[in-house]
N, C-alpha and C positions, 0 to 999 in steps of 0.2 A: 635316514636322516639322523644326523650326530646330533649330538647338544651344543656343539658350536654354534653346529649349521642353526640350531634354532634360536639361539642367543644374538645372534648374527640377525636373523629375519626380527626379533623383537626391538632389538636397535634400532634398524631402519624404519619400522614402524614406529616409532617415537619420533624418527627426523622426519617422517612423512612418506618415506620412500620405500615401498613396496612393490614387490614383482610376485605373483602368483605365476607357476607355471600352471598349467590343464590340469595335468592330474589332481594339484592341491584344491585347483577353484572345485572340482566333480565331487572330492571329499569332502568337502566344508559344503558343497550343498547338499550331498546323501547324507550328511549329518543332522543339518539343518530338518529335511524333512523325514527323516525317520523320530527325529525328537520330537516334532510335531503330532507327528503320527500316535507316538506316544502318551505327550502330553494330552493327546484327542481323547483317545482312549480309556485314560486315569481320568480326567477331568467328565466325563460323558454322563456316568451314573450318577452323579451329583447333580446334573441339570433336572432329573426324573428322580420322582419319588422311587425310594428303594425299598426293595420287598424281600423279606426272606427268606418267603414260603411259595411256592409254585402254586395255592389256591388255584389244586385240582381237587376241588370237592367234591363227593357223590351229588349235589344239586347244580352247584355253580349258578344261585340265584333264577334256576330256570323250575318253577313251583308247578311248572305242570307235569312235569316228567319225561318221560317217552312216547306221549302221545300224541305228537307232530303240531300241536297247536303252538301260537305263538304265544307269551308270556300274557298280555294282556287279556286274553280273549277266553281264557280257563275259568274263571272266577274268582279266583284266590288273589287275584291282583290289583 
């Protein structure tokens, strides 16, 4: 596509007159939704609290240890 050609398509889109052919509508929408996609992705970690650190401790809040009990039922809890 020349720069005519697109100066050309932005004119008629000011007189109201547009022609998309296929292939241009297929691009304007892979565009559309890869930006989305995007924007999903940037925007995501910001809905959830961000964490730094991967809090993989030796206990991970679990005070009983190794010995199959569950949290509450050790004593310590």
């Amino acid at each position: 596509m020349t720069t005519t050609e697109v100066k050309q398509k932005a004119v008629d889109l000011t007189k109201g007159e547009l022609t998309l052919t296929r292939m241009d509508f297929i691009l304007i929408g892979a565009i559309l939704l890869l930006a989305g996609i995007c924007i999903g992705l940037l925007t995501a970690p910001f809905t959830h609290e961000i964490s730094l650190f991967s809090n993989n401790g030796n206990n991970n809040g679990n005070n009983c240890g190794n010995t199959g009990t569950p949290d509450n039922v050790c004593g310590e809890c």
